[in-house]
DSSP file (Angstrom, degrees, kcal/mol; ACC not computed):
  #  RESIDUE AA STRUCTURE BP1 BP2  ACC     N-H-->O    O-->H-N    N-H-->O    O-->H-N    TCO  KAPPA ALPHA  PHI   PSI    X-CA   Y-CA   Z-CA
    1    1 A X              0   0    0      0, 0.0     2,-0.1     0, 0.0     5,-0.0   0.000 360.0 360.0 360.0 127.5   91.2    8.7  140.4
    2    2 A X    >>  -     0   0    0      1,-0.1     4,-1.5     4,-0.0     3,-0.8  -0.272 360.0-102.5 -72.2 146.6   91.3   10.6  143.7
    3    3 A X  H 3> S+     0   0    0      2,-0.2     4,-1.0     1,-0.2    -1,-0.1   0.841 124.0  53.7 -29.8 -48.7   88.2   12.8  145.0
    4    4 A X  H 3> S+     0   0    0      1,-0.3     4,-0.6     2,-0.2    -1,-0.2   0.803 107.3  54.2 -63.7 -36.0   90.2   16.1  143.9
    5    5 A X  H X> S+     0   0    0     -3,-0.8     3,-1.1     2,-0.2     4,-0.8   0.909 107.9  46.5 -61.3 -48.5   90.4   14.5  140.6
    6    6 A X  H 3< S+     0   0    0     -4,-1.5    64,-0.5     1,-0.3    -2,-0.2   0.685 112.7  47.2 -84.2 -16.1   86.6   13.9  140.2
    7    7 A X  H 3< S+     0   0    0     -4,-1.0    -1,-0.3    62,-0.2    -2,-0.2   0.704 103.4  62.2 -91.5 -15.9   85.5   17.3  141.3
    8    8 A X  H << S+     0   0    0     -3,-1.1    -2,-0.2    -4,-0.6    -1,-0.1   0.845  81.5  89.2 -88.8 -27.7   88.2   19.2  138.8
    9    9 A X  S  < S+     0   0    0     -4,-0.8     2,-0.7     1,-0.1    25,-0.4   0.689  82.4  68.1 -40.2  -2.8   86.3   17.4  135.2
   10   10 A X        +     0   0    0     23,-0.2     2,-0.4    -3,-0.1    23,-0.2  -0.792  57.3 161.4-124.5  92.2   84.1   20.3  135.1
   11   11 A X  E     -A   32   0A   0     -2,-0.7    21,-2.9    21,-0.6     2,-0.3  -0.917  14.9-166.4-134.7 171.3   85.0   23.8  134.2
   12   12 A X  E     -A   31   0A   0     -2,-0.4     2,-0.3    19,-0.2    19,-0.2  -0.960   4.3-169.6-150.7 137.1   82.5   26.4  133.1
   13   13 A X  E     -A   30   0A   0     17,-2.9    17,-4.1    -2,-0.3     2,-0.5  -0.998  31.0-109.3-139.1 140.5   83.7   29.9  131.5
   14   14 A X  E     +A   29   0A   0     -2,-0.3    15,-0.2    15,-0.2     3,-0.1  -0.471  35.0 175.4 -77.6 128.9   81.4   32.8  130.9
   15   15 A X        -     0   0    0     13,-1.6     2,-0.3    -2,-0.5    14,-0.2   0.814  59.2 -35.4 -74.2 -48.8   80.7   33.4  127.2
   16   16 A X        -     0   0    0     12,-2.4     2,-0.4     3,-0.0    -1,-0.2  -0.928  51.1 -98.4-167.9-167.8   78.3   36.0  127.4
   17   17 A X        -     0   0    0     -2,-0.3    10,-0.2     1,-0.2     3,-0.1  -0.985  33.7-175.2-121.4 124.7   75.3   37.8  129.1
   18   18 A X        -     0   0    0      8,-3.0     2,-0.4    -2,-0.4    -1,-0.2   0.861  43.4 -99.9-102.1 -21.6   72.3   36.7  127.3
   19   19 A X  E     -B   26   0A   0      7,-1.0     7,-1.2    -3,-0.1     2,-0.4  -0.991  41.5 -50.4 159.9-148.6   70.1   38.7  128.9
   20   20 A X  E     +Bc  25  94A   0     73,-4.3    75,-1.6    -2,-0.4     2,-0.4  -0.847  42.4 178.7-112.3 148.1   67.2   38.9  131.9
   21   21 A X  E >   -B   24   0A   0      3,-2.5     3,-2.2    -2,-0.4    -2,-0.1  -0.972  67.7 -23.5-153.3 144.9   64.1   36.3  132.1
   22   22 A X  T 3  S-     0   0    0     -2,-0.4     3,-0.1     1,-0.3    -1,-0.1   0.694 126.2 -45.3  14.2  74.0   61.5   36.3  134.6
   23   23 A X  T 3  S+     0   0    0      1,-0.3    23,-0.5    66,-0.1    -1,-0.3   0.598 119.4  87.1  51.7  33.5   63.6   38.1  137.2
   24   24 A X  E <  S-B   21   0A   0     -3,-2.2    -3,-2.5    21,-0.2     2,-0.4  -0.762  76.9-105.5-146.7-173.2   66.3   36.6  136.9
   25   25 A X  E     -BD  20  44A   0     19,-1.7    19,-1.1    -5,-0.3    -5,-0.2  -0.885  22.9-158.7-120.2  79.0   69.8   36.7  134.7
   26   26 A X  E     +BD  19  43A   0     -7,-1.2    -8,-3.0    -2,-0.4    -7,-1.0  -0.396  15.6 173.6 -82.6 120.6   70.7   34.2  131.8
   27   27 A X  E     - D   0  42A   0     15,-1.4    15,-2.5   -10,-0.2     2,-0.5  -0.840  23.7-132.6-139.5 122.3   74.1   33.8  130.9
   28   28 A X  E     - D   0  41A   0     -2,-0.8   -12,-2.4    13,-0.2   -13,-1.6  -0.631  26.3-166.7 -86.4 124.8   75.8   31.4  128.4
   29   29 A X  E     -AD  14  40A   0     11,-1.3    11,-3.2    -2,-0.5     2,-0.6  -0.713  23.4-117.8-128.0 168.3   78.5   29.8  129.4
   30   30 A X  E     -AD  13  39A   0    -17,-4.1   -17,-2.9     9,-0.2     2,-0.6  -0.842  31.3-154.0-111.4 111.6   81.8   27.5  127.9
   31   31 A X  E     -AD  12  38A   0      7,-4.3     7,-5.4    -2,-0.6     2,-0.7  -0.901   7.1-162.2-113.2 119.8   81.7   24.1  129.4
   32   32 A X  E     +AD  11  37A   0    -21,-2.9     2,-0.6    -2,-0.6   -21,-0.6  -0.677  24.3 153.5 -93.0  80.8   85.2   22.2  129.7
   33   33 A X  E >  S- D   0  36A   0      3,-1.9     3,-1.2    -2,-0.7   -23,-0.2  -0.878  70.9 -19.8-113.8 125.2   84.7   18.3  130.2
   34   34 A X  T 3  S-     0   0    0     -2,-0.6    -1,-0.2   -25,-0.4     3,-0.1   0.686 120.0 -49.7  35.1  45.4   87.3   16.2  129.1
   35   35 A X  T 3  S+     0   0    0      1,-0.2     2,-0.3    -3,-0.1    -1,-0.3   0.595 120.9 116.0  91.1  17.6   89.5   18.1  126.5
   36   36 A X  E <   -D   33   0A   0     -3,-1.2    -3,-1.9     2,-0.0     2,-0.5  -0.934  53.4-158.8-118.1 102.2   85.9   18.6  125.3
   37   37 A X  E     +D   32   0A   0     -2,-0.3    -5,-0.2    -5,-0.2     2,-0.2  -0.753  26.5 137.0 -68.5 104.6   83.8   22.3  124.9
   38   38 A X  E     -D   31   0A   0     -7,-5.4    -7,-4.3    -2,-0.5     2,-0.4  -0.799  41.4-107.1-114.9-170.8   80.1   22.8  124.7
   39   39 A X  E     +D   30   0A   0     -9,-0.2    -9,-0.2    -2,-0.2     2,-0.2  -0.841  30.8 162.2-131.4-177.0   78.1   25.2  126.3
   40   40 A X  E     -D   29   0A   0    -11,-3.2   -11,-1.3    -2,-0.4     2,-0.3  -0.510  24.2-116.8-138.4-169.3   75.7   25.7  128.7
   41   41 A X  E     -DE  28  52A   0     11,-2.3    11,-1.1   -13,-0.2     2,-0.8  -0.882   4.6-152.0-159.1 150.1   73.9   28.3  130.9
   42   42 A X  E     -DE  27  51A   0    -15,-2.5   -15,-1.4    -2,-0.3     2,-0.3  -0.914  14.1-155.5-128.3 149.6   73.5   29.2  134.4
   43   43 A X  E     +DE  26  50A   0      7,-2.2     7,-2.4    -2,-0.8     2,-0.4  -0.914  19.2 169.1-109.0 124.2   70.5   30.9  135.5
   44   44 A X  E     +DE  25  49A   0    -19,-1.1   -19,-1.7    -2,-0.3     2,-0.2  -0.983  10.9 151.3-147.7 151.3   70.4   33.2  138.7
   45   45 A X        -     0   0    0      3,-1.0   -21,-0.2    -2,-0.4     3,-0.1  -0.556  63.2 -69.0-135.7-169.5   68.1   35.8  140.5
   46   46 A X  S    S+     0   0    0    -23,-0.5   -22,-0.1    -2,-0.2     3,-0.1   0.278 130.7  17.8 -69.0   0.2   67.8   36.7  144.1
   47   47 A X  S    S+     0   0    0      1,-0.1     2,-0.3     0, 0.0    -1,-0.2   0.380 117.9  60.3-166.6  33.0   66.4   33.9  145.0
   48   48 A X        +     0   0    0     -3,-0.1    -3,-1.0     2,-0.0     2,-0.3  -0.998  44.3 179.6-134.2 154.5   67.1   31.5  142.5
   49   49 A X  E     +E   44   0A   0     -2,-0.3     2,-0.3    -5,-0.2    -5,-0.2  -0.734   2.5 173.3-176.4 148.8   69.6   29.5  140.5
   50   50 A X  E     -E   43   0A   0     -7,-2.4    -7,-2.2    -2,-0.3     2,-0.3  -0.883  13.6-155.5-135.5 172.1   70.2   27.2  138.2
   51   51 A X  E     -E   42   0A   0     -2,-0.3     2,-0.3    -9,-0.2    -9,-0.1  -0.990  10.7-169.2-140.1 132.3   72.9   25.4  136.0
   52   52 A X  E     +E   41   0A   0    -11,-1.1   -11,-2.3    -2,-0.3     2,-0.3  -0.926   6.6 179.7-119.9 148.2   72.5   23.6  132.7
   53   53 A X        -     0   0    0     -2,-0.3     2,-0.2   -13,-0.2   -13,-0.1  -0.760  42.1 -74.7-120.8 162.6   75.0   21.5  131.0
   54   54 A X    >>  -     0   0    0     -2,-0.3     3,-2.3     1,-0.1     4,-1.6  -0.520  40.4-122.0 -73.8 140.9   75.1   19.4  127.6
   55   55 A X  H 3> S+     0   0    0      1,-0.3     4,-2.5     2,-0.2    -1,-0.1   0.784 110.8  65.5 -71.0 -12.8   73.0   16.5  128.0
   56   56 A X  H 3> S+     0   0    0      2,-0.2     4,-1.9     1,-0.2    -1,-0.3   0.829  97.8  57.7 -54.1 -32.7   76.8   14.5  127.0
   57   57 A X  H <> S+     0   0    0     -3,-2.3     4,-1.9     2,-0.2    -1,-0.2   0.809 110.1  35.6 -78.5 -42.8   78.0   15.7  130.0
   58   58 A X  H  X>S+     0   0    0     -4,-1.6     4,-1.6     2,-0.2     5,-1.5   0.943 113.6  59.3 -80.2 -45.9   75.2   14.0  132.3
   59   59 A X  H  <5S+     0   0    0     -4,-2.5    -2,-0.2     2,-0.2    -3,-0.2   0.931 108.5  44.0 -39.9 -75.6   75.1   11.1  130.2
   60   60 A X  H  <5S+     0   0    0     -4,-1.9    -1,-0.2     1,-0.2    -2,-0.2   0.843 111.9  53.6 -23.7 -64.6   79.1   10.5  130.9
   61   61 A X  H  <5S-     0   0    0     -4,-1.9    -2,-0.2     2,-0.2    -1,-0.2   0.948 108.9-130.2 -43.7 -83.7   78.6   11.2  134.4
   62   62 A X  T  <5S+     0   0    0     -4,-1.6     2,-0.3     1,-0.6    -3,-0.2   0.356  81.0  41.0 134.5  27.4   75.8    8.5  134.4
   63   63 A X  S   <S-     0   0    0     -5,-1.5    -1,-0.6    -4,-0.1    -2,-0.2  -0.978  99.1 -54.8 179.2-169.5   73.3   11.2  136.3
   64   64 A X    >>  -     0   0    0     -2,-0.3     3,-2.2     1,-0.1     4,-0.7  -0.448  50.9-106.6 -89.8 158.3   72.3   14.7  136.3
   65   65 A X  G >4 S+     0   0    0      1,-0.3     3,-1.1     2,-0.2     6,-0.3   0.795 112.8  65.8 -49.7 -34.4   74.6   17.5  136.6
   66   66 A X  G 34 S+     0   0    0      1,-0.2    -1,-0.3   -15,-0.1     5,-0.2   0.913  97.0  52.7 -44.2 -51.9   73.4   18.2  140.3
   67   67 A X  G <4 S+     0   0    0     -3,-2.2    -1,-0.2     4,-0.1    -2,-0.2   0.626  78.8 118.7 -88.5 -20.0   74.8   14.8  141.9
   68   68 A X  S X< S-     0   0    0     -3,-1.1     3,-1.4    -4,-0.7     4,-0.2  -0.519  71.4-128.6 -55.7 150.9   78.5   15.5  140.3
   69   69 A X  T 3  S+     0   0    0      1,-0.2     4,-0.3     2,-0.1     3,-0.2   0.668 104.8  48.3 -67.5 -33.9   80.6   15.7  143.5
   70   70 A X  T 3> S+     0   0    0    -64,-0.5     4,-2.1     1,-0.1    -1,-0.2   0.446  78.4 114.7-111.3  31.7   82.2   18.8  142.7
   71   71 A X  H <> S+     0   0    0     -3,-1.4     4,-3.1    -6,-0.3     5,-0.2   0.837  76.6  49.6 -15.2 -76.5   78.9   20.7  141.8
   72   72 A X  H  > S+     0   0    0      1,-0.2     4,-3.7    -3,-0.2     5,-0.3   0.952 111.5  42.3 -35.0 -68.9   79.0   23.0  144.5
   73   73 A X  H  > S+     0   0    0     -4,-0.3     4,-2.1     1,-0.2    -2,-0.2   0.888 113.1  58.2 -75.9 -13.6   82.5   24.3  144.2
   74   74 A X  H  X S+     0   0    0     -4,-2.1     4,-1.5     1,-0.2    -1,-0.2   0.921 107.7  44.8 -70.3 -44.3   81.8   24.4  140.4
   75   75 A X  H  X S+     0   0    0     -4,-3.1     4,-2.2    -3,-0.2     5,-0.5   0.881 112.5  54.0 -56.7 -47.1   78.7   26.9  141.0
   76   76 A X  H  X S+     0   0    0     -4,-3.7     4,-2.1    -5,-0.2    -2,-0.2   0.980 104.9  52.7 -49.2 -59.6   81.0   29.0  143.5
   77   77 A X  H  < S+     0   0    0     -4,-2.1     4,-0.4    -5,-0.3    -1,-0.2   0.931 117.2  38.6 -43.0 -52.7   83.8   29.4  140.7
   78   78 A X  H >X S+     0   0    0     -4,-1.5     3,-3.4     1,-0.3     4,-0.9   0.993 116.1  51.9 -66.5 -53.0   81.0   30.9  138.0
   79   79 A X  H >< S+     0   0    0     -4,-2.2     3,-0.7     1,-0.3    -1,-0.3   0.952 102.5  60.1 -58.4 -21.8   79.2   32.9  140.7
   80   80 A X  T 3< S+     0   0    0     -4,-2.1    -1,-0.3    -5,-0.5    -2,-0.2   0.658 113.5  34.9 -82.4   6.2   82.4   34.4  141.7
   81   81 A X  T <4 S+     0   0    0     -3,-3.4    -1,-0.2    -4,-0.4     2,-0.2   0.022  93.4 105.1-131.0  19.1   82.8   35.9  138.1
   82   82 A X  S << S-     0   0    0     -4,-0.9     2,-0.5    -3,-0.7   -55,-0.0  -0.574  83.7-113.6 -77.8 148.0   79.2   36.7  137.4
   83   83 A X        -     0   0    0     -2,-0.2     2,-0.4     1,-0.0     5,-0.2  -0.839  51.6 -94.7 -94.1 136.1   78.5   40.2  137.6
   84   84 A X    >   -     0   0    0     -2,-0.5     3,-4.4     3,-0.1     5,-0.2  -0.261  26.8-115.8 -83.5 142.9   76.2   40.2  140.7
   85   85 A X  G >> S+     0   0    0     -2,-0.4     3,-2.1     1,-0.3     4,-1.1   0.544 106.9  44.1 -24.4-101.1   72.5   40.2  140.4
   86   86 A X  G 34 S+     0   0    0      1,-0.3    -1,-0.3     2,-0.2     4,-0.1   0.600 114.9  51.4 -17.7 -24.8   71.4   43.8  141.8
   87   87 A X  G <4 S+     0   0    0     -3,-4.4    -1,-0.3     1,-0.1    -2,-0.2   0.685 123.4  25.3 -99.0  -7.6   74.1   45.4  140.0
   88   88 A X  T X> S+     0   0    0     -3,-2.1     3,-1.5    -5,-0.2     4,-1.0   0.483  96.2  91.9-102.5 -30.9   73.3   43.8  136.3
   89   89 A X  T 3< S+     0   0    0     -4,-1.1    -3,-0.1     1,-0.4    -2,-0.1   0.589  94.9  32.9 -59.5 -22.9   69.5   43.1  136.7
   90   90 A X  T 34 S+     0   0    0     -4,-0.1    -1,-0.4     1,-0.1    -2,-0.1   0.700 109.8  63.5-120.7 -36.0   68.2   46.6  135.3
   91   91 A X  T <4 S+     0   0    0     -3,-1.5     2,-0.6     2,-0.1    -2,-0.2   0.547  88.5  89.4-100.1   1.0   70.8   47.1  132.9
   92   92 A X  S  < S-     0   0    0     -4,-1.0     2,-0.1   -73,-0.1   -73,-0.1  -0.854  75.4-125.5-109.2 139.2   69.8   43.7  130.6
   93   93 A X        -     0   0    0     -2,-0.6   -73,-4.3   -75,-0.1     2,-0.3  -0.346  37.9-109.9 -70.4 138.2   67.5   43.7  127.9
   94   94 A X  B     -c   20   0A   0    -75,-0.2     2,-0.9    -2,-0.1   -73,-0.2  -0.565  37.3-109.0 -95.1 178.3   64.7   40.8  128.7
   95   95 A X        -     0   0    0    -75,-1.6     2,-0.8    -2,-0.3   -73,-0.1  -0.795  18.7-130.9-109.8 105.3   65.0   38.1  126.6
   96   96 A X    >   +     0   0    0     -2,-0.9     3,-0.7     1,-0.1     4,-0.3  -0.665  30.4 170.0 -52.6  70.1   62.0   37.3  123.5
   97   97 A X  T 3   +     0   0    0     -2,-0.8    -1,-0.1     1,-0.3    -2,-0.0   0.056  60.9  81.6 -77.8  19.1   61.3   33.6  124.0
   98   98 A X  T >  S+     0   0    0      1,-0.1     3,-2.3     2,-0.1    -1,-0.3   0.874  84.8  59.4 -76.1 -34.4   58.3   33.8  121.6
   99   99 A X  T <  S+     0   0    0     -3,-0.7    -2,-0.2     1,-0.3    -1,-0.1   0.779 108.7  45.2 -93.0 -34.0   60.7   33.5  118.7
  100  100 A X  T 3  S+     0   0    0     -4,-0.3    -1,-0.3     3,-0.1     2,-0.2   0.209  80.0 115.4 -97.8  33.0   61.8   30.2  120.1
  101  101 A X  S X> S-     0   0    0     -3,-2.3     3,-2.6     1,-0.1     4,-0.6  -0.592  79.7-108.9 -88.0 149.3   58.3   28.7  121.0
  102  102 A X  G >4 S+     0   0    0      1,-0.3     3,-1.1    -2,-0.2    -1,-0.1   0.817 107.3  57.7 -54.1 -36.6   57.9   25.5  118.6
  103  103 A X  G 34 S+     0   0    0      1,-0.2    -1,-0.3    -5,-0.1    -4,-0.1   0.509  95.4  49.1 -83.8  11.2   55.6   26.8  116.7
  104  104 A X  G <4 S+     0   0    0     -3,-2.6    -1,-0.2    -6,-0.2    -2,-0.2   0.501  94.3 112.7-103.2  -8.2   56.7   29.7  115.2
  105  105 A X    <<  -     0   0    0     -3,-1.1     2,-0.3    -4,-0.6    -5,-0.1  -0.304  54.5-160.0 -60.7 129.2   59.6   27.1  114.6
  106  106 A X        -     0   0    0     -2,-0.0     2,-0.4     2,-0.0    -2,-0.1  -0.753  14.5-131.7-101.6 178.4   60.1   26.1  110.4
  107  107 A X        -     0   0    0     -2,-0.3     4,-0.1     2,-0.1    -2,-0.0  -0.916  12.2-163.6-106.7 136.0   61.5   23.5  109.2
  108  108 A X  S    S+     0   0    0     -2,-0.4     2,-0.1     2,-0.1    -1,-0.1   0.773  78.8  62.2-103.9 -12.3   64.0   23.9  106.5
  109  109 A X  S    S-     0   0    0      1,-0.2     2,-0.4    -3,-0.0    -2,-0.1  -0.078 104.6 -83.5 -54.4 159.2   63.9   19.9  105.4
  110  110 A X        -     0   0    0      1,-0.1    -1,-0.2     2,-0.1    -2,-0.1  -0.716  31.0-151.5 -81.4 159.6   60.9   18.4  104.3
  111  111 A X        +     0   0    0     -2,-0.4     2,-0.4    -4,-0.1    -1,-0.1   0.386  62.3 103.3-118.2  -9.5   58.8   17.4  106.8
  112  112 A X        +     0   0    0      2,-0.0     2,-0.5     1,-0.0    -2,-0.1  -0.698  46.5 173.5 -65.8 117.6   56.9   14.4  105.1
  113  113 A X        -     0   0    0     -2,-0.4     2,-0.4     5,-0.0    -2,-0.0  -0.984  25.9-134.1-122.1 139.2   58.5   11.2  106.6
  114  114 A X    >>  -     0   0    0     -2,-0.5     3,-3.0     1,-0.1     4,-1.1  -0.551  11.1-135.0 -62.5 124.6   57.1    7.9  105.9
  115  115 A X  T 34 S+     0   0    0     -2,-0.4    -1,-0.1     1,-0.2    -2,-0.0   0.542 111.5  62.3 -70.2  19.9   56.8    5.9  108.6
  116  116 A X  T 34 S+     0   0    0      1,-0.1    -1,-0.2     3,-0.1    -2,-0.0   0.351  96.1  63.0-128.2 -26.4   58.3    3.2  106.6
  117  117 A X  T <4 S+     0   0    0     -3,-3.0     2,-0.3     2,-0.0    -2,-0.2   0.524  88.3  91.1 -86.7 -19.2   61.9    5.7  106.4
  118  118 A X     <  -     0   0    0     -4,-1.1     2,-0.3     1,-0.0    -5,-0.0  -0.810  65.0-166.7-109.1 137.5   62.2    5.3  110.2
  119  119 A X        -     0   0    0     -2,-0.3    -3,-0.1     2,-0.0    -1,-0.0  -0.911  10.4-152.0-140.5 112.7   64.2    2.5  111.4
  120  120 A X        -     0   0    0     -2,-0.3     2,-0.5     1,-0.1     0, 0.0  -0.017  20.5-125.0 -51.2 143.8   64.9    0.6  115.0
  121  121 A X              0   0    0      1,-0.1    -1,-0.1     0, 0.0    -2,-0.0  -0.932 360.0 360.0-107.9 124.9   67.7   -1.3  116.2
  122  122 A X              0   0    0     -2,-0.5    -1,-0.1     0, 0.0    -2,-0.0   0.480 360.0 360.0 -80.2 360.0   66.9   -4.6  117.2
C-alpha cells in the first residue's frame, strides 16, 4: 500500500453540532474506516482542538489516532466544513454533562455479580 493509500483510510463527516463546552465547540461526527462507520467527535475553540475516534479505529491502527500519517490532512478536511468558531460560539446551547457523570448513571441490569460469574481466559 502506497503513502497516499495510508493517509486516505480515514474519513470523518459531520453529523451534527452538539453543542458548546468550556469555550469551545463539540461536534459529532461520521467516521469512515474500512467500509466501516462509527462516530466520533472533534472538539475545537480558539485555541484548542481535538479529535476523537472509536477506540477500533486506534486499535487497528496499532496506536492512537494522532500518529496516523494522514492525521493532519484529515483535521484540515473537517475544519474546512466546520462552521468557524467566532461565528457559531454564541449561537450553541452549552452542553449538561451532569446528566452523564457516573453517578447519576442507573443501571437497567442487575447489578449483583458474583465474583464466581466472571471468567478469564487462560
Amino acid at each position: 500500500m502506497d503513502n497516499n493509500q495510508n493517509t486516505d483510510l480515514i474519513k470523518a463527516d459531520i453529523i451534527d453540532y452538539l453543542g458548546k463546552y468550556d469555550n469551545g465547540v463539540l461536534v459529532l461526527l461520521s467516521i469512515s474506516y474500512k467500509d466501516t462507520f462509527t462516530e466520533g467527535t472533534i472538539y475545537y475553540s480558539d485555541k484548542m482542538l481535538a479529535l476523537t475516534v472509536d477506540e477500533s479505529i486506534e486499535e487497528d491502527l496499532g496506536h492512537p489516532i494522532e500518529f496516523y500519517p494522514g492525521y493532519r490532512d484529515l483535521l484540515i478536511s473537517i475544519l474546512k466544513r466546520v462552521v468557524p468558531y467566532d461565528e457559531i460560539i454564541n449561537k450553541l446551547d452549552d452542553i449538561d454533562v451532569s446528566k452523564y457523570d457516573a453517578s447519576n448513571l442507573k443501571s437497567k441490569e442487575a447489578e449483583d455479580v458474583d465474583d464466581s460469574d466472571i471468567q478469564t481466559a487462560e
